[in-house]
C-alpha positions in Angstrom: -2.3 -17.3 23.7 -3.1 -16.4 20.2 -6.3 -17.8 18.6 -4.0 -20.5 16.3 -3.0 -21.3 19.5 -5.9 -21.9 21.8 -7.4 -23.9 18.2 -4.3 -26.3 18.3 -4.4 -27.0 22.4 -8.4 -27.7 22.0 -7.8 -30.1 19.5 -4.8 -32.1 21.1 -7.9 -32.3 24.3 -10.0 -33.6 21.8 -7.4 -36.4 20.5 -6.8 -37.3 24.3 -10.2 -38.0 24.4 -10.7 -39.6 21.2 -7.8 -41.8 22.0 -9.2 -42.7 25.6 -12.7 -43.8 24.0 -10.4 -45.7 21.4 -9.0 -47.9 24.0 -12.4 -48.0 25.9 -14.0 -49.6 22.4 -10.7 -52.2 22.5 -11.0 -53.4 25.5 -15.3 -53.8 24.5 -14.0 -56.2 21.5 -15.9 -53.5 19.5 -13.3 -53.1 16.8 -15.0 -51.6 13.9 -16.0 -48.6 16.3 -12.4 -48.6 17.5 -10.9 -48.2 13.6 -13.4 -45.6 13.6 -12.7 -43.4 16.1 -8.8 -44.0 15.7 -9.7 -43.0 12.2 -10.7 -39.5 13.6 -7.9 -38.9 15.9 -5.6 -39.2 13.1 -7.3 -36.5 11.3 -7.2 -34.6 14.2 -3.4 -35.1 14.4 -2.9 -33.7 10.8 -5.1 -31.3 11.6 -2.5 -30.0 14.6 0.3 -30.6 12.1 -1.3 -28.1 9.2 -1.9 -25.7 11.5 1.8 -26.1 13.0 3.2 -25.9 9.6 1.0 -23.0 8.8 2.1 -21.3 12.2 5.5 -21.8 11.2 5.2 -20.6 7.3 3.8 -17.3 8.9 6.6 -16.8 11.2 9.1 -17.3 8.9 7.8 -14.7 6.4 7.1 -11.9 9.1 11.1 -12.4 10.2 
């Protein structure tokens, strides 16, 4: 597994978990805190997709 790799499956664990704590907060009627955290796993999730696109860019130009 290549380092771009093992960065990419660490921070899909790290959405999982940010989700879970997401729902956790929901069902707490703690909303603000929910937004919050929701607010960080979609920065995780465009994190995963730069580093997909990036991934694919490099592939492309070593073919």
């Amino acid at each position: 597994m290549s380092v771009r790799e093992k960065v990419i499956s660490e921070k899909k664990q790290g959405l999982g978990i940010l989700l879970c704590q997401a729902v956790d907060l929901l069902n707490k009627e703690q909303y603000e805190n929910a937004i919050i955290t929701l607010e960080q796993a979609i920065k995780k999730v465009r994190d995963i997709k730069i580093l997909k696109q990036n991934n694919n860019k490099k592939e492309v130009c070593h073919a």
